[in-house]
C-alpha positions in Angstrom: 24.8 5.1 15.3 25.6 6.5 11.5 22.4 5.5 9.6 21.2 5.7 6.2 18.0 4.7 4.7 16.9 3.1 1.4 13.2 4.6 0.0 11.5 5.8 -3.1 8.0 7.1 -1.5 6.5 9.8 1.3 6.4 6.8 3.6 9.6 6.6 4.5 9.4 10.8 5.4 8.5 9.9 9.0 11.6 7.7 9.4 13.9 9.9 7.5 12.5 12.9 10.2 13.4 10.7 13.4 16.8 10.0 12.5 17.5 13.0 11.6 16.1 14.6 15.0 18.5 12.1 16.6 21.7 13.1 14.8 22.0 9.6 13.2 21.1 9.9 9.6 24.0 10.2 7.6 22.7 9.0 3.9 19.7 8.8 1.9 19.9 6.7 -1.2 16.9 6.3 -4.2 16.1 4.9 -7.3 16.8 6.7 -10.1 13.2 7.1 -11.2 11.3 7.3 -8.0 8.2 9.2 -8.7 7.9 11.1 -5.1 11.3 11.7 -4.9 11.0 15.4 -5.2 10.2 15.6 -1.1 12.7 13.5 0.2 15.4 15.4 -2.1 14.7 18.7 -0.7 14.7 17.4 3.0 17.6 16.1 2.4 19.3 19.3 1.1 17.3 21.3 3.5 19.1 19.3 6.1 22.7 18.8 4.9 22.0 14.9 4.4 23.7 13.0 1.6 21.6 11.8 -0.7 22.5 9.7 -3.7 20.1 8.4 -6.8 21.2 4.8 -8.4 20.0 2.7 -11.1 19.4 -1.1 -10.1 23.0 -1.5 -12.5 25.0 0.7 -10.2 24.0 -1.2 -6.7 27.5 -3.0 -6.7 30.1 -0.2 -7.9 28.4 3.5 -7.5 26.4 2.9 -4.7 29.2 0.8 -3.1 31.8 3.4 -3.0 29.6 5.9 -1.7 28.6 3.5 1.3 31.9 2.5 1.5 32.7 6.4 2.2 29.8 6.9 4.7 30.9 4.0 6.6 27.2 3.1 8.0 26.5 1.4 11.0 23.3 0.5 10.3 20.6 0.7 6.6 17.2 0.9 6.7 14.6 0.1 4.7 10.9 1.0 3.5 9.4 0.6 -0.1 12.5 0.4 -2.1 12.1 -1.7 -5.5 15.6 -3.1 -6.1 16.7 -6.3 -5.1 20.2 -5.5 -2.6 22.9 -7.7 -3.5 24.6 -9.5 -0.3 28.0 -7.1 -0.1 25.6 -4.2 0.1 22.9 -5.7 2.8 25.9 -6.9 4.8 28.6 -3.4 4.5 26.4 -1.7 7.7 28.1 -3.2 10.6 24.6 -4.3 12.0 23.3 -4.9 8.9 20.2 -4.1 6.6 16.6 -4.3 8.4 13.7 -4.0 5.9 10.0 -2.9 7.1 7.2 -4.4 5.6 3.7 -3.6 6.1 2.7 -7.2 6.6 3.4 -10.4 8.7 5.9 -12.3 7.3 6.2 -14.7 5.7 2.2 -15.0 5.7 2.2 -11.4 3.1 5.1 -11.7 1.2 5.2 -9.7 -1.8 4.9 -6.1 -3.1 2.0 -4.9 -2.1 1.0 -6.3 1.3 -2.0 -3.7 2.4 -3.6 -4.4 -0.8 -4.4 -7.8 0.6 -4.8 -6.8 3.8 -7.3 -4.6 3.3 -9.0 -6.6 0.4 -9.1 -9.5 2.6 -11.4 -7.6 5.6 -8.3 -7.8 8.3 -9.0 -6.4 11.3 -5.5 -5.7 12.1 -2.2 -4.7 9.9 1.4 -5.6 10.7 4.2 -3.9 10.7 7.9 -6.3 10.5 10.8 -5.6 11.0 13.3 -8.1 10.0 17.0 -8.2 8.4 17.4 -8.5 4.9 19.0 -11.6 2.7 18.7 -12.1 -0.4 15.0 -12.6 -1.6 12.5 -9.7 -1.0 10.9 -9.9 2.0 13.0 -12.5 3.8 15.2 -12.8 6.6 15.0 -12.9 10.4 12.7 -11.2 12.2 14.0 -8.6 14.2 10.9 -7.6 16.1 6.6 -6.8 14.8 4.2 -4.7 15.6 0.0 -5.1 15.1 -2.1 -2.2 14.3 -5.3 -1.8 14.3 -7.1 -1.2 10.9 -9.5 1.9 11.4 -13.5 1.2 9.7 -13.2 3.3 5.9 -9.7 3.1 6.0 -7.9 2.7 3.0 -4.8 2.0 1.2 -3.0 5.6 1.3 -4.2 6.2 4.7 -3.6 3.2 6.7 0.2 2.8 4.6 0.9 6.4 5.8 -0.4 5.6 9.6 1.8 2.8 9.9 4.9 4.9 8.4 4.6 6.6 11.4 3.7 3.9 14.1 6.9 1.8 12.8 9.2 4.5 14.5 8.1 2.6 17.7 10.0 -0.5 17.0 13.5 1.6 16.4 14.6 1.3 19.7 14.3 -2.3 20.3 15.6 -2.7 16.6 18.9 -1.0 17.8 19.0 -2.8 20.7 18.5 -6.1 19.8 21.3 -6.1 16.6 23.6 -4.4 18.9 23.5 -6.9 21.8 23.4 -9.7 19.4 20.0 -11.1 20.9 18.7 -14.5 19.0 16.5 -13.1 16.2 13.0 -15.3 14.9 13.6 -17.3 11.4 10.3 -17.5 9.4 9.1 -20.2 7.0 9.6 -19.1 3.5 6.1 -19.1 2.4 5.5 -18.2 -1.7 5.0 -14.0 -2.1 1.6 -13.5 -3.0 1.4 -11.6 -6.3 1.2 -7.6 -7.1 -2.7 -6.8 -7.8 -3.9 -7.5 -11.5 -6.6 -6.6 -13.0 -9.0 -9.7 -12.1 -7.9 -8.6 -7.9 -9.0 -5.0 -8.1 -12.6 -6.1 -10.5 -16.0 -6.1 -8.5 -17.4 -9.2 -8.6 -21.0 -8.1 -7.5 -23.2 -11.6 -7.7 -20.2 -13.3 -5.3 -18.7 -10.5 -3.1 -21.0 -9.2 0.2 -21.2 -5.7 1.2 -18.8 -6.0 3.1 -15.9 -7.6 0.7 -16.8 -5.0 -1.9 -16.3 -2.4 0.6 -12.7 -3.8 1.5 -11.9 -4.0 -2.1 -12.8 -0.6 -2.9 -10.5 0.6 0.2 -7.7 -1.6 -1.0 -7.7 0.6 -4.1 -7.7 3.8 -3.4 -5.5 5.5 -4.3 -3.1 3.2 -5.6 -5.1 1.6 -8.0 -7.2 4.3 -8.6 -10.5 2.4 -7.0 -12.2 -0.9 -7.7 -13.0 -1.5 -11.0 -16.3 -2.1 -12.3 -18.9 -1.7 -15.9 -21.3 0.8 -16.0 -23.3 2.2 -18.8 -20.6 0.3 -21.0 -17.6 2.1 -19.4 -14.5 1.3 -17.4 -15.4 3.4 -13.8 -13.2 3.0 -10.8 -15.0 3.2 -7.7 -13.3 5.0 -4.7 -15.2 5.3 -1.8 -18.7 3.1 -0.5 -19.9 3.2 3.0 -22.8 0.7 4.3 -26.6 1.6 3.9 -29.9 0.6 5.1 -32.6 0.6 2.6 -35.7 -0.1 3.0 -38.9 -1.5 1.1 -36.4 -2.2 -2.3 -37.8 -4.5 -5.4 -35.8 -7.6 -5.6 -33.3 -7.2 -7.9 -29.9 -8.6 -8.9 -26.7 -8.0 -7.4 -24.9 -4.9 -8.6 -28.2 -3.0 -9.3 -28.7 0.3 -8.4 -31.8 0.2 -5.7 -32.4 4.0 -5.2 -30.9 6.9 -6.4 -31.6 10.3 -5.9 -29.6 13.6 -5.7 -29.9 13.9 -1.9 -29.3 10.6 -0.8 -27.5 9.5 -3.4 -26.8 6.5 -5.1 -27.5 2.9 -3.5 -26.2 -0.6 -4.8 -27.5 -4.5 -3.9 -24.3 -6.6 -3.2 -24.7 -10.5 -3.6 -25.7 -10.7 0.4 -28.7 -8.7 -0.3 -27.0 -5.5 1.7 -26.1 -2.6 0.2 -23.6 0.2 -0.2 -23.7 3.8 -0.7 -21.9 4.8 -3.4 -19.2 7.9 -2.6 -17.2 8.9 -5.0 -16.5 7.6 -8.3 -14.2 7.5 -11.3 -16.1 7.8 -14.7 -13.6 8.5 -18.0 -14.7 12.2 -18.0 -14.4 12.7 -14.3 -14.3 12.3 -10.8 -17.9 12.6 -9.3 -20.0 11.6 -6.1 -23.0 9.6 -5.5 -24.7 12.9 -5.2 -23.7 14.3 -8.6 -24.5 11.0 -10.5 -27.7 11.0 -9.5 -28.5 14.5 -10.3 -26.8 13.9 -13.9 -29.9 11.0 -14.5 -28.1 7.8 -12.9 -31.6 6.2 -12.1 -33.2 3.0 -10.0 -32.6 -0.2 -11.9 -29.7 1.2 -13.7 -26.7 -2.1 -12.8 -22.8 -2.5 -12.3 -21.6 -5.2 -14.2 -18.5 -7.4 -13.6 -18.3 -8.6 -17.3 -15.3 -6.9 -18.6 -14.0 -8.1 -22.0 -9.8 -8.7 -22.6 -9.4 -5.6 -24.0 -11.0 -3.1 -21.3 -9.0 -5.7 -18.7 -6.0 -4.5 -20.4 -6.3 -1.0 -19.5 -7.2 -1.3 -16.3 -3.3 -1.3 -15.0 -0.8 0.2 -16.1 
């Protein structure tokens, strides 16, 4: 079955590899500014795949004719931004199947792990489903639930499941090419790509444990939860649960114990507390450890506060 594939990021490596093991990749297309595109251009030339880069403008004439020539029985594809028109979903005899890292149509939108992981899911999903055209609709084609490991985070679990979606390719094939009946999903609303008020602590309302799934949720994408401290913008990366023990009261967000062998320890608003990893500070990244032996002290606090203007520059 000729194949080509649709991606702009190391994710969709794994999938490129397997169909290429299997003789069936015949194309590889990208957007003209993909940032890790770099990889996915030299495996193609490595392997003697076409590969093609288009502009969101060129989707109905260069892009066309170059399908057109390859002739494709079937497109894939993972984490590419543009919008396909119809006569490019529909050219693949068997059409266009999209995989997105969420359930459908319960995740809809761009960034689906984000609120997986934010939300303190257990479990991730992996859907398969043909493409129309809105983003992340059409039937569903087949799904798969995976497990989300304890620490995980975004980078990690999105490449795990690049690689545990090559299970669904066979029943993929096999259900488009006998024709079998395929699932139609309610069109629920896409929930939105992450701003700046989704990736901010909120330390006298989140637990320990909804910090620690918000810090996970960004890193690395969003370059860790955000949070004040000592007047500053820091993104933290990395917390893992703690047990303290005979700490003053204090308010959420304060820094219980610190030292430069334990490192540094934080109250959440459930009265648990975190251990704080690694960290972002404008001048560098830094550990728990290395705070603390730089003079971050005991009643020292992470604030939520952040005024318009430091909201601003928290995405880019």
């Amino acid at each position: 079955m000729k194949t080509v594939v649709y991606t702009c990021s190391s994710w969709g490596i794994p999938l490129l590899l397997e169909l290429s093991k299997k003789g069936m990749l015949q194309g590889v297309i990208l957007p003209i500014d993909a940032q890790e595109a770099l990889p996915i251009e030299s495996f193609a030339k490595q392997q003697g795949i076409p590969f093609i880069y288009v502009k969101e403008t060129e989707l109905t004439s260069t892009l066309m004719d170059w399908l057109t020539a390859i002739s494709p029985d079937l497109a894939y594809c993972i984490t590419f931004p543009f919008l396909l028109p119809s006569q490019i979903i529909t050219l693949p005899r068997y059409g266009t199947v999209n995989f997105h890292f969420g359930k459908l149509s319960n995740n809809r939108g761009p960034d689906p792990l984000f609120w997986t992981l934010s939300e303190g899911s257990s479990t991730a999903t992996i859907t398969a489903h043909l493409m129309d055209q809105c983003f992340d609709n059409g039937p569903v084609i087949n799904e798969i639930n995976v497990p989300v490991f304890p620490g995980e985070n975004w980078g990690l679990l999105g490449a795990r499941l690049s690689i545990k979606l090559l299970d669904l390719l066979s029943s993929i094939e096999t259900k488009l090419v006998n024709g079998h009946e395929l699932q139609i999903e309610k069109h629920n609303d896409p929930k939105p790509r992450p701003q700046s008020d989704h990736i901010s602590i909120r330390w006298s309302e989140q637990s320990a444990d909804s910090v620690e799934s918000l810090v996970n949720a960004c890193n690395p994408k969003y370059g860790g939860a955000v949070t004040l401290f000592r007047g500053s913008l820091v993104h933290i990366l990395e917390v893992s649960p703690a047990d303290v023990s005979n700490s003053t009261l204090m308010a959420p967000g304060s820094i219980v114990y610190a030292d430069n062998q334990n490192g540094i320890f934080v109250l959440c608003a459930d009265y648990r507390f975190l251990r704080i990893n690694v960290i972002r500070t404008p001048e560098a990244y830094l550990t728990g450890f290395k705070l603390a032996a730089l003079g971050v002290k005991t009643n020292e606090k992470f604030y939520s506060s952040l005024s318009s203007k430091e909201e601003s520059l928290i995405i880019h």
